[in-house]
ROLUM-645552 format. One record per residue (C-alpha): x, y, z; residue in three letters. Coordinates in nm, 4 decimals, m for minus. Layout:
BEGIN
<node <X, Y, Z>, "ALA">
...
//
This chain:
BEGIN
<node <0.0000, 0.0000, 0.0000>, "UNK">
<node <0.1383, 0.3189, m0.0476>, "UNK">
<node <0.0920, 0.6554, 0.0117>, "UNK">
<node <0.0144, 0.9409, m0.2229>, "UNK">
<node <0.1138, 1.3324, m0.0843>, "UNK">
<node <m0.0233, 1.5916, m0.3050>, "UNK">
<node <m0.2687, 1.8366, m0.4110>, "UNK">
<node <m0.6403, 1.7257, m0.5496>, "UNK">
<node <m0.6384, 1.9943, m0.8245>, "UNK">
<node <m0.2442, 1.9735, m0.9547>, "UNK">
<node <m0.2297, 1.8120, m1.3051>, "UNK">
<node <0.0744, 1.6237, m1.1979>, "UNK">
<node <m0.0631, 1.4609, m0.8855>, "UNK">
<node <m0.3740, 1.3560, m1.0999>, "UNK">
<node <m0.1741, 1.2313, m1.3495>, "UNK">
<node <0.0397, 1.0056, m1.0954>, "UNK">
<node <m0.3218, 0.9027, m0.9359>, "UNK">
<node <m0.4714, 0.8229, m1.2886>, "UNK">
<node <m0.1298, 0.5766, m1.3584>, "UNK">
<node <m0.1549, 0.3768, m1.0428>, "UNK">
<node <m0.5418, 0.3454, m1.0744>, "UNK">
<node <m0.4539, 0.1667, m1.4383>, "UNK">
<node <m0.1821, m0.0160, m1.2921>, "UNK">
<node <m0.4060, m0.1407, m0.9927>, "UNK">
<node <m0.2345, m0.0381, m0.6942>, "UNK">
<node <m0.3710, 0.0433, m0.4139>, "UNK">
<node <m0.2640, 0.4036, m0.2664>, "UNK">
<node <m0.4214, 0.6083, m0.0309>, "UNK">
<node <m0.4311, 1.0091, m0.1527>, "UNK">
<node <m0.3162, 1.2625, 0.1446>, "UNK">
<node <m0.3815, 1.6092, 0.0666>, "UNK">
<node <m0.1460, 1.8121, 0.1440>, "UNK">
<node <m0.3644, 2.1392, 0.2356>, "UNK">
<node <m0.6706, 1.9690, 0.3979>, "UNK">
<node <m0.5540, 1.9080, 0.6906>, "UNK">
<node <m0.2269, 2.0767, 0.6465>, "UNK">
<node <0.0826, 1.8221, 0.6817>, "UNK">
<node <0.1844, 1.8861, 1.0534>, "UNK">
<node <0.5785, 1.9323, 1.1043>, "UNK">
<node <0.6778, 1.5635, 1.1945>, "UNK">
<node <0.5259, 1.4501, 0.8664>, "UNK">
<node <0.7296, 1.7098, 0.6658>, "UNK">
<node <1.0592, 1.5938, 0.8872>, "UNK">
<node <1.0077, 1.2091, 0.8126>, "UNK">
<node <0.9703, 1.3259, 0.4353>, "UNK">
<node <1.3045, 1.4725, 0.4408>, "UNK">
<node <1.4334, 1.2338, 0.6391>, "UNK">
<node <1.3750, 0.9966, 0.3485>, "UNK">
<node <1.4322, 1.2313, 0.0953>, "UNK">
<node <1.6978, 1.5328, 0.0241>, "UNK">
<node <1.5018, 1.7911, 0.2114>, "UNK">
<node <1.6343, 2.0441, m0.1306>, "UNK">
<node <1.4498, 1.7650, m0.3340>, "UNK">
<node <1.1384, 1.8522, m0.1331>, "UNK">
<node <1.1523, 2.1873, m0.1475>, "UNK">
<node <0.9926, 2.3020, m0.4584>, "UNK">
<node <1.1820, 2.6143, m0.6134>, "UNK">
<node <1.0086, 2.6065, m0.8818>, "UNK">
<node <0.6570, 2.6966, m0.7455>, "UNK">
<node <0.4920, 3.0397, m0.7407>, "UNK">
<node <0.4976, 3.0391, m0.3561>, "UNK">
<node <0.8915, 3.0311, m0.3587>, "UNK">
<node <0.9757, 3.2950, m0.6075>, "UNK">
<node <0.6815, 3.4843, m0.4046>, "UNK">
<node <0.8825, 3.4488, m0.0903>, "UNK">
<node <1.0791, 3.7342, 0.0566>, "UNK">
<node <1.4764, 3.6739, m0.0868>, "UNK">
<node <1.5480, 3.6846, 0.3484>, "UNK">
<node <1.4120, 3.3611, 0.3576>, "UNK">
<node <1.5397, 3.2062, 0.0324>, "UNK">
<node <1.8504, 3.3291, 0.0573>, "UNK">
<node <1.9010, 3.1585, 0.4476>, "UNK">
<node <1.7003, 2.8529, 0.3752>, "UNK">
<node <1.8348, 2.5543, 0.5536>, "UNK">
<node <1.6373, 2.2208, 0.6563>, "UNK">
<node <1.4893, 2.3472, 0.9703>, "UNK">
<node <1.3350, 2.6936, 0.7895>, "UNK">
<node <1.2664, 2.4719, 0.4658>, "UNK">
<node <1.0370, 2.2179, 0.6991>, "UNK">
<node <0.8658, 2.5599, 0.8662>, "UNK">
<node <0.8235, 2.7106, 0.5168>, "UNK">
<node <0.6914, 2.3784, 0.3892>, "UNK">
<node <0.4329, 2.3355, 0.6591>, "UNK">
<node <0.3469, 2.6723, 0.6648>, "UNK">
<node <0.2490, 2.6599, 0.2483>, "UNK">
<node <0.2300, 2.2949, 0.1875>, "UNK">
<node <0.2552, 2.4399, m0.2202>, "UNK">
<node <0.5873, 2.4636, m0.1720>, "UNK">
<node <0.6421, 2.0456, m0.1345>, "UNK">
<node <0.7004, 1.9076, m0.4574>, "UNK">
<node <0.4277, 1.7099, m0.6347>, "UNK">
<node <0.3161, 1.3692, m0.5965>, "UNK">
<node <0.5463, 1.2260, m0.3190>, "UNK">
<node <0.4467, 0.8344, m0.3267>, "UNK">
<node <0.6113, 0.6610, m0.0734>, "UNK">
<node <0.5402, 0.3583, 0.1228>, "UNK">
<node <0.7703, 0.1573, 0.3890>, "UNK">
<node <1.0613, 0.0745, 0.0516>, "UNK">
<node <1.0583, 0.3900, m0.1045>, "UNK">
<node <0.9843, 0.7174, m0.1918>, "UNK">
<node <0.9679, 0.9371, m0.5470>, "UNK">
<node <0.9315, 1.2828, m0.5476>, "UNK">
<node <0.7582, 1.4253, m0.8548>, "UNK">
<node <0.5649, 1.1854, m1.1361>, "UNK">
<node <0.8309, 1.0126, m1.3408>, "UNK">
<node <0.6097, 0.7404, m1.5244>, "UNK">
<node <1.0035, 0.5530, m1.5541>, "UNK">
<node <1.0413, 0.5158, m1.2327>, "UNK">
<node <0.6643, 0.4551, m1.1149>, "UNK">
<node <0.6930, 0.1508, m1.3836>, "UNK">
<node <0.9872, 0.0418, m1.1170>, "UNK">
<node <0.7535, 0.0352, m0.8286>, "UNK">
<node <0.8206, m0.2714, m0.6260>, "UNK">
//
């Protein structure tokens, strides 16, 4: 069973919930805004991952933030930040207790164990 992170109305979290639907596995779909991820979540997330993986710099929100907080972002303020605007976590994160992928990559999701 795994676990799907992301945002109901992003066209890359439905497209990573339409693929495992075809491919028949079973996922459970945790939204990201309602409720908001609390801090621990975020932390075991980046404990798995590269918290800069994470961290979407891509996203509105980020070039939005003041440059103060880019410009000293570090794991602890990147975890506040991310809990604070879940928008800024990059979309899907599928993990369950093997792995975790950050972003749809229909290569890898073929890979799935």
């Amino acid at each position: 069973m795994y676990t799907l992170y992301g945002i109901r109305n992003c066209d890359t979290v439905k497209k990573a919930r339409r693929w495992l639907e075809a491919h028949h596995l079973e996922y459970e779909f945790r939204d990201m805004r309602k409720p908001p991820l609390e801090s621990k979540e975020i932390q075991a997330l980046a404990g798995r991952a590269n918290w800069q993986t994470l961290l979407n710099k891509k996203s509105r929100t980020w070039r939005d933030l003041p440059d103060s907080d880019k410009d000293s972002i570090n794991k602890s303020s990147a975890i506040d930040l991310m809990q604070q605007q879940p928008t800024l976590i990059k979309r899907p994160v599928l993990v369950n207790d093997k792995i975790i992928l950050i972003g749809f990559d229909e290569a890898a999701y073929k890979n799935l164990p």
